[in-house]
matplotlib code that plots the C-alpha trace (Angstrom):
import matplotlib.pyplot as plt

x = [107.2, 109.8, 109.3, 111.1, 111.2, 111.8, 114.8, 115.0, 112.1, 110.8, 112.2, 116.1, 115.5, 114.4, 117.9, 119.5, 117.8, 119.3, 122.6, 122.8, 121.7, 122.6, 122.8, 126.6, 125.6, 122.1, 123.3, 126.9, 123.8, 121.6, 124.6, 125.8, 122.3, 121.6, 123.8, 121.4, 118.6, 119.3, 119.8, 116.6, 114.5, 116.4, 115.9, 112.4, 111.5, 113.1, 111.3, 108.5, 108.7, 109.8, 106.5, 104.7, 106.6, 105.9, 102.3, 101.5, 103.7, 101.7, 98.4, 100.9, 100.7, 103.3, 102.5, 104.9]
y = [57.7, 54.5, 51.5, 51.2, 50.5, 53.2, 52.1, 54.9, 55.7, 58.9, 58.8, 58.3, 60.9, 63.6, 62.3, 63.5, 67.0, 67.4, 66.7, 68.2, 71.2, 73.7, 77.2, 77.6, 76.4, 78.2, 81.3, 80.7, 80.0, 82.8, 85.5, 84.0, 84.8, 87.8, 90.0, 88.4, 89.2, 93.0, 93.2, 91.3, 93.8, 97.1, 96.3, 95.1, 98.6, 100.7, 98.9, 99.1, 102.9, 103.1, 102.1, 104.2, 107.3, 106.1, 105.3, 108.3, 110.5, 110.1, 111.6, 114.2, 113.0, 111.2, 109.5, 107.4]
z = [83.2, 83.5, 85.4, 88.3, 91.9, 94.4, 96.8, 99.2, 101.9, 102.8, 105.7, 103.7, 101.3, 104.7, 105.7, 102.6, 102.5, 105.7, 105.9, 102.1, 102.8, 105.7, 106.2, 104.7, 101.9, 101.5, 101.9, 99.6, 96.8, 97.7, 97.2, 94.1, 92.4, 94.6, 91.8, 88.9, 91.2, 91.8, 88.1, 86.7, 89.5, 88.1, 84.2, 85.4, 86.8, 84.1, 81.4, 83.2, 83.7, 80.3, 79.0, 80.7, 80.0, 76.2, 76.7, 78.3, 76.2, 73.0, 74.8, 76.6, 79.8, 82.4, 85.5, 87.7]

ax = plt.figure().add_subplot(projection="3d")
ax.plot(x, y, z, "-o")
ax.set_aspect("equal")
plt.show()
């Protein structure tokens, strides 16, 4: 950790958070990374079904 003095209160940094974010600029982040979302949950499921179809098929059996 550096030495150092802190500057800003809690009280200044609330202030920040607040005017720094708001809902225009929440929600222009949250659908830039909703495509990389609905893309991680799809390959997440199919890989995930994918080993179980390959689990189960070297006993011969396949449950979803």
């Amino acid at each position: 950790m550096s030495e150092g003095t802190v500057t800003n209160s809690m009280t200044d940094i609330v202030t920040q958070l607040n005017t720094g974010i708001n809902s225009s600029t929440l929600f222009s982040t949250v659908g830039q990374l909703m495509p990389w979302v609905i893309t991680l949950t799809i390959a997440s499921l199919g890989l995930y079904f994918l080993r179980k179809l390959i689990k189960g098929a070297g006993k011969g059996k396949v449950r979803f």
